[in-house]
C-alpha positions as CSV (number, residue, x, y, z in Angstrom):
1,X,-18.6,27.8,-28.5
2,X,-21.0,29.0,-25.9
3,X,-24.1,30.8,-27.0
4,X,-23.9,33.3,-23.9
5,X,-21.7,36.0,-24.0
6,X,-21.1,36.5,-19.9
7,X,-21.9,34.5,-17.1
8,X,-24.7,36.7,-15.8
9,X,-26.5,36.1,-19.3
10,X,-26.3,32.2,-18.7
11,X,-27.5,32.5,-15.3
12,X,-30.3,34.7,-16.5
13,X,-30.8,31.7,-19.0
14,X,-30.7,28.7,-16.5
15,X,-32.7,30.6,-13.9
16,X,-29.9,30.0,-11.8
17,X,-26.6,30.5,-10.0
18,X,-24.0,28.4,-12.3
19,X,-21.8,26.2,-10.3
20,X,-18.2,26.5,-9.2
21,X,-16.9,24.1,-12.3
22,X,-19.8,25.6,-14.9
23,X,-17.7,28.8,-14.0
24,X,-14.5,27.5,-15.1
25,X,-15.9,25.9,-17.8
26,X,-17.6,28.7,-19.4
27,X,-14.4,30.6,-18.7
28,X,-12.1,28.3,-20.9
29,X,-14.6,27.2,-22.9
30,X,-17.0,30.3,-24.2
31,X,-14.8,31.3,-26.9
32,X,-13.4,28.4,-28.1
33,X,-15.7,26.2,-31.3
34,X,-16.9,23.0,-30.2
35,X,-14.2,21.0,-32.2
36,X,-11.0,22.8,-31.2
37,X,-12.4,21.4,-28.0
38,X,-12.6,18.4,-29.3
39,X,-9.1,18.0,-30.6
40,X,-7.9,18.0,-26.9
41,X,-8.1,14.4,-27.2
42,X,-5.1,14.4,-29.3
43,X,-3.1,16.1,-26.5
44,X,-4.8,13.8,-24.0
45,X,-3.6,10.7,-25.7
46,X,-0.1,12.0,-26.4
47,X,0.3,12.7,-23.0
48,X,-0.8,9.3,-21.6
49,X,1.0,7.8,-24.4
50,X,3.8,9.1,-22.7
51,X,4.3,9.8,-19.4
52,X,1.7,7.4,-17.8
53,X,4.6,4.2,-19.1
54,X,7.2,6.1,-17.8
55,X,7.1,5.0,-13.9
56,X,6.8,1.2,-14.9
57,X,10.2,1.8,-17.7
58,X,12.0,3.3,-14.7
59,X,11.7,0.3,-12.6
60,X,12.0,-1.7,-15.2
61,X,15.5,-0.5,-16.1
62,X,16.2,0.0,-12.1
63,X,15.8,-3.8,-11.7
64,X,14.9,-3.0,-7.6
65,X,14.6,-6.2,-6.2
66,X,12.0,-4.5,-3.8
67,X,9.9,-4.0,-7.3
68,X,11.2,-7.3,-8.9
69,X,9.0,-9.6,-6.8
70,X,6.2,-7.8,-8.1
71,X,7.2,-8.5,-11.8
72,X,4.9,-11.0,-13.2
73,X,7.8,-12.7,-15.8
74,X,10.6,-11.7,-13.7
75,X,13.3,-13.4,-16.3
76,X,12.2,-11.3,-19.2
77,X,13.6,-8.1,-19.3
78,X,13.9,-5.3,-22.1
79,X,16.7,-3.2,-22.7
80,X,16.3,0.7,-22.6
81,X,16.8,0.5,-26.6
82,X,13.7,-2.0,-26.5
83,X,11.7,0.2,-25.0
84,X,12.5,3.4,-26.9
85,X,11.9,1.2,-29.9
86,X,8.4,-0.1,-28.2
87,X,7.6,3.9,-27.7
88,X,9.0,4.9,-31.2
89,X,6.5,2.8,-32.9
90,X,3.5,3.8,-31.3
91,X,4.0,7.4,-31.7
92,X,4.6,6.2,-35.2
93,X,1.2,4.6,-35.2
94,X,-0.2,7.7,-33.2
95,X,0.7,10.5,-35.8
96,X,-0.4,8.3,-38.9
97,X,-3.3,6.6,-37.5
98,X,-4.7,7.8,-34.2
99,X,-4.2,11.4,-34.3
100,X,-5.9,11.9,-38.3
101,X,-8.9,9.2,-36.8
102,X,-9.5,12.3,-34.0
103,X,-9.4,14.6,-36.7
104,X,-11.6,13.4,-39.2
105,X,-14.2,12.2,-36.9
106,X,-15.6,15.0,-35.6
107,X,-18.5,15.2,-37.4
108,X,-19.8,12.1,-36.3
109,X,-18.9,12.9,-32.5
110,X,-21.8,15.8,-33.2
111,X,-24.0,13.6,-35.0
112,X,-24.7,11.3,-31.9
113,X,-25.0,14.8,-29.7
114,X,-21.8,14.9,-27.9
115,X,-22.4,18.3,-26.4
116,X,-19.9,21.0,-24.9
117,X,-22.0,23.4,-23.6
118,X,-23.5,24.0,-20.5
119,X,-24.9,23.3,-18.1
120,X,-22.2,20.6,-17.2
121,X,-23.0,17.0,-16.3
122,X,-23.4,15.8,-12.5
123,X,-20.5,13.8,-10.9
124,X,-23.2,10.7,-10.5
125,X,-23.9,10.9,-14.1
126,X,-20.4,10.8,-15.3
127,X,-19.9,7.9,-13.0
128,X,-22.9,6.0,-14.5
129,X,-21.8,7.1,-18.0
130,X,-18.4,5.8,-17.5
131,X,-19.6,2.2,-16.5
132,X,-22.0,2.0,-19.7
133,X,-19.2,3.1,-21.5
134,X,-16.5,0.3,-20.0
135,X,-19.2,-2.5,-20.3
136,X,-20.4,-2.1,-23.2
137,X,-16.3,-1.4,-25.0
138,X,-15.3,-4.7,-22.6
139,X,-17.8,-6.6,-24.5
140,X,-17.3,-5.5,-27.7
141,X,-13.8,-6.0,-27.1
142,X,-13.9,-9.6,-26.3
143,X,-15.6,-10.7,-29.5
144,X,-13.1,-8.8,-31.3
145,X,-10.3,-9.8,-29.8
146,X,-11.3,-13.2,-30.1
147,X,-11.9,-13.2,-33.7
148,X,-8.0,-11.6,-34.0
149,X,-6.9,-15.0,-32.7
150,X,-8.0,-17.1,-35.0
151,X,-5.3,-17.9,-37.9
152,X,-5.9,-15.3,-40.5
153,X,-6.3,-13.0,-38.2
154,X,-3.6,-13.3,-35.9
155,X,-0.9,-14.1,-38.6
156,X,-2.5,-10.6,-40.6
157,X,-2.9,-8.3,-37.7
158,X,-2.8,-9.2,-34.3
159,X,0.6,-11.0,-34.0
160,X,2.1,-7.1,-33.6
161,X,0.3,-6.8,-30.5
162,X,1.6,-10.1,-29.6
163,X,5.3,-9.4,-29.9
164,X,6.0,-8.5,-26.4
165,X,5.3,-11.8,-24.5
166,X,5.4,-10.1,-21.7
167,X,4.1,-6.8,-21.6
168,X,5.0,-3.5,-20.9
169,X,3.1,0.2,-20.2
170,X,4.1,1.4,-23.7
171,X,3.3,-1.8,-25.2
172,X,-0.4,-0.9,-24.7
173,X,-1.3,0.3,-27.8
174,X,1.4,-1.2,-30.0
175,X,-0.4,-2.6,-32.4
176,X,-1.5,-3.1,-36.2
177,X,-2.6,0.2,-37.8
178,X,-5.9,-2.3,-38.8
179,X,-6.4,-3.5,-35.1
180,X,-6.5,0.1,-33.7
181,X,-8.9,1.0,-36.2
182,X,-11.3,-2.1,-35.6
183,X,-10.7,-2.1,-31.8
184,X,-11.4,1.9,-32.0
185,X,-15.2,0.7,-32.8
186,X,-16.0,-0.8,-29.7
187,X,-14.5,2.5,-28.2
188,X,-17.0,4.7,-29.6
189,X,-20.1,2.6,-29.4
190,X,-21.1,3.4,-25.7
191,X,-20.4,7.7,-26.4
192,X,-22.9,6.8,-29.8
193,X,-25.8,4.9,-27.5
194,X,-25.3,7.1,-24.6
195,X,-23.7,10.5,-25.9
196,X,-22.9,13.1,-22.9
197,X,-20.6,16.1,-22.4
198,X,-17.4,16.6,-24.1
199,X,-15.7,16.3,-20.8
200,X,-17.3,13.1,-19.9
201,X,-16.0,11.9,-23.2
202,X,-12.3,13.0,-22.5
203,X,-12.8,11.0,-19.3
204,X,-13.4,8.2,-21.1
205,X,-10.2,8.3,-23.5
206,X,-8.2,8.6,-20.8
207,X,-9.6,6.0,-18.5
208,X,-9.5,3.6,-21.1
209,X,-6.2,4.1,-22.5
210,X,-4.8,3.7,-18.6
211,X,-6.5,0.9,-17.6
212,X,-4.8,-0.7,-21.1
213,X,-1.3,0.6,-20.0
214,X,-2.3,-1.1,-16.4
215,X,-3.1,-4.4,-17.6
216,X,0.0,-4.2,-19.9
217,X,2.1,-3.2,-17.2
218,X,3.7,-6.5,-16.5
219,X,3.7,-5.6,-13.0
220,X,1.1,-7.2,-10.0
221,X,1.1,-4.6,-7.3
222,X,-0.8,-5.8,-4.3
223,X,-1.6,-1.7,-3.2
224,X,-3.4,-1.6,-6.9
225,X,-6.8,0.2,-6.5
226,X,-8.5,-1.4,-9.5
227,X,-8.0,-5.1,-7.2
228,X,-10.9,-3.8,-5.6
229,X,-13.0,-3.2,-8.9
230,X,-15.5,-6.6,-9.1
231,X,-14.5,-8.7,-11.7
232,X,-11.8,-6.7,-13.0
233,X,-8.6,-8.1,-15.1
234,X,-5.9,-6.6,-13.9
235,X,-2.0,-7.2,-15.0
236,X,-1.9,-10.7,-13.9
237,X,-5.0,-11.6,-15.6
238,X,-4.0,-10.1,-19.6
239,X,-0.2,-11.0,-18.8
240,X,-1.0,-14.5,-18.8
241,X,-2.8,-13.7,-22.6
242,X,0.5,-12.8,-23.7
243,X,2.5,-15.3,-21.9
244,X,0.4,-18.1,-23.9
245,X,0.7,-16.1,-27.2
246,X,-0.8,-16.8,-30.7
247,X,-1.7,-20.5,-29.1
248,X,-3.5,-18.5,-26.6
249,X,-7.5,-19.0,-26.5
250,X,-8.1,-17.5,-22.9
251,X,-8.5,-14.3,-21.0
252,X,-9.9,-12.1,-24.3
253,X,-11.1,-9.7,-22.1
254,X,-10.0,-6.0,-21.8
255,X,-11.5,-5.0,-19.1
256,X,-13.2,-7.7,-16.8
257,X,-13.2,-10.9,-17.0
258,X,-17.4,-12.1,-16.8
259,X,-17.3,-12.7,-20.5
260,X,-13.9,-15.3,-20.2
261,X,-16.0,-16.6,-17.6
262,X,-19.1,-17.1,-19.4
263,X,-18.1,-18.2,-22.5
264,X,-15.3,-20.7,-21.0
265,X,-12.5,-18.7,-22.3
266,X,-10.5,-18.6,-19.0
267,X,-10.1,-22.1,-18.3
268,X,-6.7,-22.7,-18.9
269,X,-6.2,-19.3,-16.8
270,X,-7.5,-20.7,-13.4
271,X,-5.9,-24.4,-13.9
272,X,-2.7,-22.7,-13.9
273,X,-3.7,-20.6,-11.2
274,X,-5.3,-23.0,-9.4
275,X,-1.8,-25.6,-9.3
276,X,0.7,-22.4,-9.2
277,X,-1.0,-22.4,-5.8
278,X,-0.9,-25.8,-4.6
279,X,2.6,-26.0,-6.0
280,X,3.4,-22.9,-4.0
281,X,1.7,-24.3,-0.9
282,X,3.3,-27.6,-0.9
283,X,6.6,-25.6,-1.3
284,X,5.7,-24.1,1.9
285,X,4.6,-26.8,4.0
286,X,8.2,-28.9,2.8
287,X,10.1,-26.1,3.6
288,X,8.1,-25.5,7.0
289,X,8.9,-29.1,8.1
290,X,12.7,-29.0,7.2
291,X,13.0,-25.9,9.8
292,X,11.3,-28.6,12.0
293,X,13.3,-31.2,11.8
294,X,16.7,-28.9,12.1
């Protein structure tokens, strides 16, 4: 809740004119407390939970052979029972895991100074936040995930996850009430080094939980904006993670991909890429000289 009772009174307080979006922020924002605020997170997640899958289940269950070539693993295929079962479970998980988590840890969102006030972040300092924040979860991530693979782990907690071999939007989250927990650390740790506005956190959420439903998506659209983020996963690159399966001990990352290629952990990765495209290339050439010689 705003300390300021009208608009002129924080202007007289900031010495200043308040922007256009400090305006609709105080507007929305002056009465309500800091945590009710806080709990749009919840919303947030139930709505990307589940509309942002829904595109992808539509041409999933369209089977458009204009979208099929894009498929990654074009012979698997879920039913529409599949994926209500897939959707079903995580809003399973959501209501007894992730929406109590939002709940409860409120208090420690204001320990770390989280603010909702005003004034309200610049644009350039979201966008630098927002990085931090992606690294620093990516890398966290990665040592996490790897550690799921190994046997107890996988065979305890992980091998949820791994269920759908080949991946789908809603598939993102579906996990082991433990692994969303444990992977919900990484999460928080760049909002706890480098706390900024409430907003700026619910930017975050919802980034992050995307970008999982897009590298889950099972789809490799060549249009894809985040193609043209460096060093960025993408579907192809966490599809072939599931493809693999509990053998699999390459591409642990959730975001990018520096730390596979660091610590060796994308090897297998880029052989298969590598001969997919000779294989393809030969293909081509043989098929280019039969047209010849007719």
């Amino acid at each position: 809740m705003l300390p300021y009772q009208t608009i002129q009174e924080a202007e007289v307080a900031f010495a200043r004119e308040l922007t256009f979006a400090e305006k609709l922020w105080f507007n929305y924002s002056a009465k309500k407390s800091d945590y009710f605020l806080y709990c749009h997170n919840i919303l947030f997640l139930f709505c990307i939970f589940s509309l942002a899958p829904l595109p992808l289940v539509f041409m999933e269950l369209k089977r458009s052979k204009k979208i099929d070539k894009f498929k990654i693993q074009p012979k698997v295929r879920l039913s529409s029972s599949e994926t209500f079962r897939c959707y079903k479970e995580v809003m399973r998980m959501f209501i007894l895991i992730v929406g109590p988590l939002q709940l409860v840890s409120y208090p420690t969102v204001k320990l770390v100074g989280i603010r909702a006030g005003l004034p309200l972040p610049s644009g350039w300092e979201i966008v630098m936040q927002l990085v931090v924040y992606f690294l620093i979860e990516d890398y966290g991530n990665y040592w996490i995930h790897r550690l799921l693979h190994n046997k107890w782990g996988y065979e305890k907690i992980h091998r949820v996850h791994h269920e759908y071999t080949a991946p789908i939007g809603f598939a993102a989250p579906y996990a082991h009430w433990a692994e969303i927990l444990i992977l919900g650390i990484p999460s928080f740790v760049g909002p706890a080094l480098v706390p900024g506005h409430i907003i700026t956190f619910w930017l975050w959420i919802a980034l992050r939980q995307m970008e999982a439903i897009e590298t889950h998506c099972g789809y490799d659209f060549p249009w894809s904006l985040t193609k043209y983020i460096p060093f960025y996963g993408g579907a192809e690159y966490h599809d072939y993670h599931h493809y693999v399966g509990g053998q699999s001990q390459s591409n642990f990352a959730s975001v990018f991909t520096y730390c596979d290629y660091i610590y060796g952990t994308d090897k297998g990765y880029r052989f298969q890429k590598k001969h997919l495209a000779q294989f393809k290339e030969k293909w081509r050439n043989d098929t280019q000289q039969e047209y010849k010689l007719e």
